[in-house]
Backbone bond lengths (Angstrom), bond angles and torsions (degrees), N, CA, C in turn:
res aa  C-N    CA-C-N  psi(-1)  N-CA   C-N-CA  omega(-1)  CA-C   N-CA-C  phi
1 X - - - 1.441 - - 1.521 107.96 -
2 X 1.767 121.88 115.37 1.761 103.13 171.35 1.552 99.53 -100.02
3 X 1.394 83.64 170.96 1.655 111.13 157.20 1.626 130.89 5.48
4 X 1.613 89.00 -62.22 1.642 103.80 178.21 2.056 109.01 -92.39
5 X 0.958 111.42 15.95 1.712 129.48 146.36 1.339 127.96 -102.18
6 X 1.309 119.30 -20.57 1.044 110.06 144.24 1.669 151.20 -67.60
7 X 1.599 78.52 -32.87 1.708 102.27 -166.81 2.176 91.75 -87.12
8 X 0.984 117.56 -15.03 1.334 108.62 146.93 1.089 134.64 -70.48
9 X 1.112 118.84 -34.47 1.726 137.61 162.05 1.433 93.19 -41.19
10 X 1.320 124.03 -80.84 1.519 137.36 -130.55 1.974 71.25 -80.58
11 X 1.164 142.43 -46.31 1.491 121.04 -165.03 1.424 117.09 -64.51
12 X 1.126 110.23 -7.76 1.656 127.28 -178.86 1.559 112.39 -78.82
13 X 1.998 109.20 -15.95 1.440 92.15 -165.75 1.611 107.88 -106.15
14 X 1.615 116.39 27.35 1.379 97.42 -179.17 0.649 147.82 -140.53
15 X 2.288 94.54 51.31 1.212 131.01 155.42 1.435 135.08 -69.05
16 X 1.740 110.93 140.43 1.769 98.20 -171.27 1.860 89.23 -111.98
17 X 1.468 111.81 171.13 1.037 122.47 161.88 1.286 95.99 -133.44
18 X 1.702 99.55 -179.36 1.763 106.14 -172.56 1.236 121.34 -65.81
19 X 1.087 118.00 -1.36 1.569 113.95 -176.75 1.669 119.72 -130.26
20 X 1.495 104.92 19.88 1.632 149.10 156.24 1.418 109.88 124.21
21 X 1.531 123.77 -90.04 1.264 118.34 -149.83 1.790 110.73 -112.19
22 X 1.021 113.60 124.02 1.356 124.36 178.55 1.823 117.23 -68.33
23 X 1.058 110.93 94.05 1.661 124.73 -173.87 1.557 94.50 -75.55
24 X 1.656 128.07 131.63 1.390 133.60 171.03 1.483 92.44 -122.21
25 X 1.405 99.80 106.30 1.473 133.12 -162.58 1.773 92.16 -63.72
26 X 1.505 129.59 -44.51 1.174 129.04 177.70 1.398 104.66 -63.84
27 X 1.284 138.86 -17.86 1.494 112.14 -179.12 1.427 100.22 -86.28
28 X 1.418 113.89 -22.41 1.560 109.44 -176.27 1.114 122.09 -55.36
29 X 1.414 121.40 -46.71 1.733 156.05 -173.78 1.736 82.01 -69.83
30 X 1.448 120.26 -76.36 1.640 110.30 -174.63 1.338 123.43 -34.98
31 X 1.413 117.20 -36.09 1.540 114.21 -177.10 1.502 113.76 -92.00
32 X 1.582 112.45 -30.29 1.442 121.76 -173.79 1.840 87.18 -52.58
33 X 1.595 104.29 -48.23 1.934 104.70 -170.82 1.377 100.02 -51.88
34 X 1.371 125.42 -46.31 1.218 112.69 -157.63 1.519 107.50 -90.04
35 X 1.227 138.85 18.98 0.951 121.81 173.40 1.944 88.47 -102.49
36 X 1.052 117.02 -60.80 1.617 111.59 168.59 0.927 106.99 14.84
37 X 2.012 101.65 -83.68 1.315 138.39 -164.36 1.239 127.73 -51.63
38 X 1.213 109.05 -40.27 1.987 127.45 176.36 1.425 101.32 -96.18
39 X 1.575 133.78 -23.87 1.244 134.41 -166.44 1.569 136.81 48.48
40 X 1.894 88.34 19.77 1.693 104.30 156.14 1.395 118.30 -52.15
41 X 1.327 128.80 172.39 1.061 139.15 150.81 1.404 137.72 -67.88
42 X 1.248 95.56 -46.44 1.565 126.48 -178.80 1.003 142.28 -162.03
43 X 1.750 129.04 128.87 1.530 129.13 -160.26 1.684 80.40 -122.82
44 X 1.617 96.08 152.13 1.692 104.38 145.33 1.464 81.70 -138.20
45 X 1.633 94.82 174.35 1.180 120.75 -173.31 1.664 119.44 -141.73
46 X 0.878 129.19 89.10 1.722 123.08 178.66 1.457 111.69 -114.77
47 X 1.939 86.21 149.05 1.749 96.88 -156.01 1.916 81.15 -176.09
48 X 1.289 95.75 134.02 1.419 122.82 149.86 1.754 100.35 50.29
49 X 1.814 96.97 36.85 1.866 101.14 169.29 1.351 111.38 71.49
50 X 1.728 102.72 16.63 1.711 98.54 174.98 1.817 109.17 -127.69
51 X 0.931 142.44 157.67 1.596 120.52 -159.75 1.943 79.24 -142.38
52 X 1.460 108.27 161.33 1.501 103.31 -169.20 1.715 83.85 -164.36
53 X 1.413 113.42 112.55 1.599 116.17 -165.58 1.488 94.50 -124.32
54 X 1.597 150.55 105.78 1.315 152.37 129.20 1.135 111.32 -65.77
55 X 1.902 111.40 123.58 1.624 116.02 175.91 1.304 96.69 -127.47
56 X 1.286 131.70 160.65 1.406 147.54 160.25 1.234 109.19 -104.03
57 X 1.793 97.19 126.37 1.579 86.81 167.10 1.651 109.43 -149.99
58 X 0.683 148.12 -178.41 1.419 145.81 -116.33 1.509 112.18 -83.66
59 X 1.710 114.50 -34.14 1.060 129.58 173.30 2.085 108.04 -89.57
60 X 1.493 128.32 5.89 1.024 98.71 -166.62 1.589 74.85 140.03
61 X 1.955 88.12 154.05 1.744 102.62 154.69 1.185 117.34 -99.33
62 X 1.134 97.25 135.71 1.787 120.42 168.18 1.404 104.62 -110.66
63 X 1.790 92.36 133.55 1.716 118.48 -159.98 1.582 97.37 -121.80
64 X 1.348 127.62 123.11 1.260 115.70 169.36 1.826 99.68 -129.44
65 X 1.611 114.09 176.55 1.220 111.93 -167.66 1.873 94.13 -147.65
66 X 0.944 109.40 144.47 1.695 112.44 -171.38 1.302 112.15 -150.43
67 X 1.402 132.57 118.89 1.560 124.08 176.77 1.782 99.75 -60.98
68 X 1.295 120.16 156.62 1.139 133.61 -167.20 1.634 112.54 -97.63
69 X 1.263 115.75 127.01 1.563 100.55 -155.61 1.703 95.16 -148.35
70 X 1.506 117.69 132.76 1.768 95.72 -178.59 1.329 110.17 -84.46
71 X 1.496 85.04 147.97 1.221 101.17 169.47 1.605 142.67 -10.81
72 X 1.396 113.06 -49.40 1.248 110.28 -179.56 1.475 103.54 -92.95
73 X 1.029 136.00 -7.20 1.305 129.22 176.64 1.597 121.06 -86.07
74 X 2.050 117.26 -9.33 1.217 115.06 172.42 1.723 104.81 -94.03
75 X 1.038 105.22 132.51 1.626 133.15 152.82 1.350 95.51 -22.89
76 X 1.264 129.68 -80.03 1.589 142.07 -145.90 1.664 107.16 -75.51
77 X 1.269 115.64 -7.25 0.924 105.66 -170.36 2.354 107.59 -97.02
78 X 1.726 85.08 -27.08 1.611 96.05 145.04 1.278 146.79 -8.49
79 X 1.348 107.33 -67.11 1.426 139.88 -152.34 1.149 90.13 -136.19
80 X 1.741 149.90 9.82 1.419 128.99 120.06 1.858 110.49 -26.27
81 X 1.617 102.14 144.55 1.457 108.27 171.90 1.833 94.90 -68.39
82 X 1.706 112.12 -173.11 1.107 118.39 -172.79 1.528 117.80 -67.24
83 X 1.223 99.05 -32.61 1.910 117.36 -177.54 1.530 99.41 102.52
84 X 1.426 107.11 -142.26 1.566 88.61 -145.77 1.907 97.94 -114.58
85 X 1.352 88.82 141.59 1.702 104.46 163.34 1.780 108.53 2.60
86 X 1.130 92.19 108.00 1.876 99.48 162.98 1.017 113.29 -65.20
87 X 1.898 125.41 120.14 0.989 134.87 -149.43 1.382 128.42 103.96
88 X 1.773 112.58 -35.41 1.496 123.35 164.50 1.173 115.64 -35.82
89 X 1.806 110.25 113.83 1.670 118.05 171.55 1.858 100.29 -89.56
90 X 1.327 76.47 87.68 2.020 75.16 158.34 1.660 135.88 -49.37
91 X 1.217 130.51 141.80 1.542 125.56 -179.32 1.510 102.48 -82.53
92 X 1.575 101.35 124.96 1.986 94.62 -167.06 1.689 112.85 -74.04
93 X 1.268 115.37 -9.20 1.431 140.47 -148.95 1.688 115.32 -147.48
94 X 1.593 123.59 156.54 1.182 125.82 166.86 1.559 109.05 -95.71
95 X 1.005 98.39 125.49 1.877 106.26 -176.49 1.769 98.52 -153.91
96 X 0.986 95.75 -173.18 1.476 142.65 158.14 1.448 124.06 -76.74
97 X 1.258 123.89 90.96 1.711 115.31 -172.36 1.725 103.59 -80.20
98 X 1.632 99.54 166.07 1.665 106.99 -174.29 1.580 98.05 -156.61
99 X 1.226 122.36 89.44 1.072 139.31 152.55 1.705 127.90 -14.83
100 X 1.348 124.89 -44.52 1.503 150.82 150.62 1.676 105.87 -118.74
101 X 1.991 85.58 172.48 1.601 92.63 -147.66 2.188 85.89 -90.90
102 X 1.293 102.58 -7.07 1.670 105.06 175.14 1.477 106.35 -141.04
103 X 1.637 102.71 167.60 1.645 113.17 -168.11 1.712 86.70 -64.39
104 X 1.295 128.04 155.48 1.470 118.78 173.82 0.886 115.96 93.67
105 X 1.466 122.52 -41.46 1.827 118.90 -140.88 1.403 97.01 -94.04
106 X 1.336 121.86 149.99 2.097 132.47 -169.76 1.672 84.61 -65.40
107 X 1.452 110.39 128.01 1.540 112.78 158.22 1.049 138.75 -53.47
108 X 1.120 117.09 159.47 1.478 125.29 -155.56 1.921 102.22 -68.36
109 X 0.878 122.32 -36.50 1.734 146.96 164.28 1.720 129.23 -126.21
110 X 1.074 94.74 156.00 1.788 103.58 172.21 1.825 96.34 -146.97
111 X 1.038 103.91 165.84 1.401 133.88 177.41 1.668 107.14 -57.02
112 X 1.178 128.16 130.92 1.039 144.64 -176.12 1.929 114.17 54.18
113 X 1.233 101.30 12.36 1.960 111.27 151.03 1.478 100.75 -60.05
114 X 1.180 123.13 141.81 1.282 142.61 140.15 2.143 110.86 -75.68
115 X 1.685 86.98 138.33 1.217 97.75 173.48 1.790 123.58 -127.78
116 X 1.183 111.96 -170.98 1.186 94.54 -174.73 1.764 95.02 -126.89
117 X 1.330 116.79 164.42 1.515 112.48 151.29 1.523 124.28 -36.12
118 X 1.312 126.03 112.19 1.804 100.41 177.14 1.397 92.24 129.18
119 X 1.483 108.43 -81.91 1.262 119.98 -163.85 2.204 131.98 -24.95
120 X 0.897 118.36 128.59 1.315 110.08 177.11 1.395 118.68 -46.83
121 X 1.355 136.98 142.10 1.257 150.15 156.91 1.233 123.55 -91.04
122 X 1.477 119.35 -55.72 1.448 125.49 -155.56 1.496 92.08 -159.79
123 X 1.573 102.79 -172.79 1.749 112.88 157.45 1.169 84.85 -163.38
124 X 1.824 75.29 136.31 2.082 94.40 -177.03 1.822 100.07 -118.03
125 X 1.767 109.55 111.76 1.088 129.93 175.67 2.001 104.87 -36.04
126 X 0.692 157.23 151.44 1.872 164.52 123.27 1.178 132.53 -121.81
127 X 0.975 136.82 89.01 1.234 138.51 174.95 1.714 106.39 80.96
128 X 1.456 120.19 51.91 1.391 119.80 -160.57 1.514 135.48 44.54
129 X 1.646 105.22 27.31 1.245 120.26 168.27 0.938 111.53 -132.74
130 X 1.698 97.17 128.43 1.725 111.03 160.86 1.289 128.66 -62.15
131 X 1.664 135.96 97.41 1.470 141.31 170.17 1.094 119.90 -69.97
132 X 1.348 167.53 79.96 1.404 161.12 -117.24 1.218 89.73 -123.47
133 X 1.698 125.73 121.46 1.364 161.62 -156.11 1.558 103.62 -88.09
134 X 1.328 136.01 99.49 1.496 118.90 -177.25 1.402 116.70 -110.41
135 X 0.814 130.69 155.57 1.717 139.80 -170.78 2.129 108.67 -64.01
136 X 1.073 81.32 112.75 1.960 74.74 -178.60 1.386 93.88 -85.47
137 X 1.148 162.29 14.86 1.490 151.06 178.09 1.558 82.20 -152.89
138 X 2.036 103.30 170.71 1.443 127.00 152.24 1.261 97.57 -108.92
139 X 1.024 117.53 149.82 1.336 150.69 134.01 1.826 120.20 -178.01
140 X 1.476 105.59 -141.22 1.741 108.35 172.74 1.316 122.07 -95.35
141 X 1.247 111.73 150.24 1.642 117.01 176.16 1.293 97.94 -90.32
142 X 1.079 93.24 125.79 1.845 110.51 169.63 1.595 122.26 -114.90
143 X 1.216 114.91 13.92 1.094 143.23 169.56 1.222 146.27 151.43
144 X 1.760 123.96 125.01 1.670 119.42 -160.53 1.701 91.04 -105.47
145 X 1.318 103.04 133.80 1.687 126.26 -166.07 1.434 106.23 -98.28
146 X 0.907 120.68 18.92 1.862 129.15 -167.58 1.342 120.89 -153.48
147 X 0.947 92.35 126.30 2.219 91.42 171.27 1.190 113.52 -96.15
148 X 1.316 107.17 162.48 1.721 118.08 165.80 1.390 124.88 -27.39
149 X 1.343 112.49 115.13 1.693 108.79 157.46 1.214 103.97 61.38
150 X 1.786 121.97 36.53 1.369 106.06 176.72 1.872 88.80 -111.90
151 X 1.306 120.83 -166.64 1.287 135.07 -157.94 1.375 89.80 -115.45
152 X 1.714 138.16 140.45 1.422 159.14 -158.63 1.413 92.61 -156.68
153 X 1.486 110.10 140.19 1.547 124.08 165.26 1.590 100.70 -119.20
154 X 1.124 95.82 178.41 1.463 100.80 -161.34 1.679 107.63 -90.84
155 X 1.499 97.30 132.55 1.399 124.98 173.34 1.924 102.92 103.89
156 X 1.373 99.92 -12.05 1.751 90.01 176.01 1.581 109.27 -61.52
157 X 1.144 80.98 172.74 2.017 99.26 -169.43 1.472 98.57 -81.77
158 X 1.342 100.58 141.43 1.583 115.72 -165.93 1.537 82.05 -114.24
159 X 1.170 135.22 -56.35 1.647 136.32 -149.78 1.423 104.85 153.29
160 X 1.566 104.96 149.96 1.434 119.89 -168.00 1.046 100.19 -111.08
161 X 1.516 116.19 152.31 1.584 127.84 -176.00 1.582 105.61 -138.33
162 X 1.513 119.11 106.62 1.036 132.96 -157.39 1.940 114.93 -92.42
């Protein structure tokens, strides 16, 4: 499936009916295929005030459909908790995390190291490339949220820098 199959997909979603948003059950089935197919996890798609999100998850995909609304104007987005720890280094990417730069080798950080701006954190495996994770602030790690060689999607907590 390219690009311009998708972007047909997403033109399909931004019909309303009377009782809000018009779900076209075939784009759902189209993306559920294409995630199969590419063996992502998860696509959303927004286009024309209609948002269309397929995720996979362990038991099965779950497909949901949501008219598209900003941010400050939904209720629910309110009464979200705060999000995460000031200081949270997010994972920019889905990879593979690696704690040191070899199997063996002393990690790149531990808990209560001081770091600097710049400095290496991690390296997150993608697509058979090593991305090496760098510190967006200096200061201390006050906690690394990930173990070795486990699998991170994007935006989970890598470690906090206090």
């Amino acid at each position: 499936m390219s690009m311009k199959d998708v972007k047909s997909i997403g033109a399909r979603l931004g019909g309303k009916s009377k009782d809000g948003v018009q779900v076209d059950a075939a784009a759902i089935r189209e993306l559920a295929d294409l995630l199969k197919e590419t063996g992502l996890t998860e696509i959303e798609i927004e286009q024309g005030g209609g948002r269309l999100r397929v995720s996979k998850q362990t038991g099965g995909a779950v497909m949901a459909a949501a008219p598209a609304a900003p941010a400050a104007a939904a209720p629910a987005a309110a009464a979200k908790p705060a999000g995460p720890a000031p200081g949270t280094v997010p994972s920019p990417m889905v990879g593979t995390v690696y704690l040191s730069p070899e199997p063996g080798a002393k990690a790149f950080v531990s808990v209560g190291q001081s770091v600097k701006e710049g400095d290496t954190l991690f390296i997150i495996e993608a697509m058979k490339t090593m991305n090496p994770i760098t510190a967006p602030k200096g200061g201390t790690i006050s906690e690394i949220c990930v173990a070795d060689a486990t699998p991170v999607e994007f935006g989970q907590a890598l470690c906090v820098i206090g």
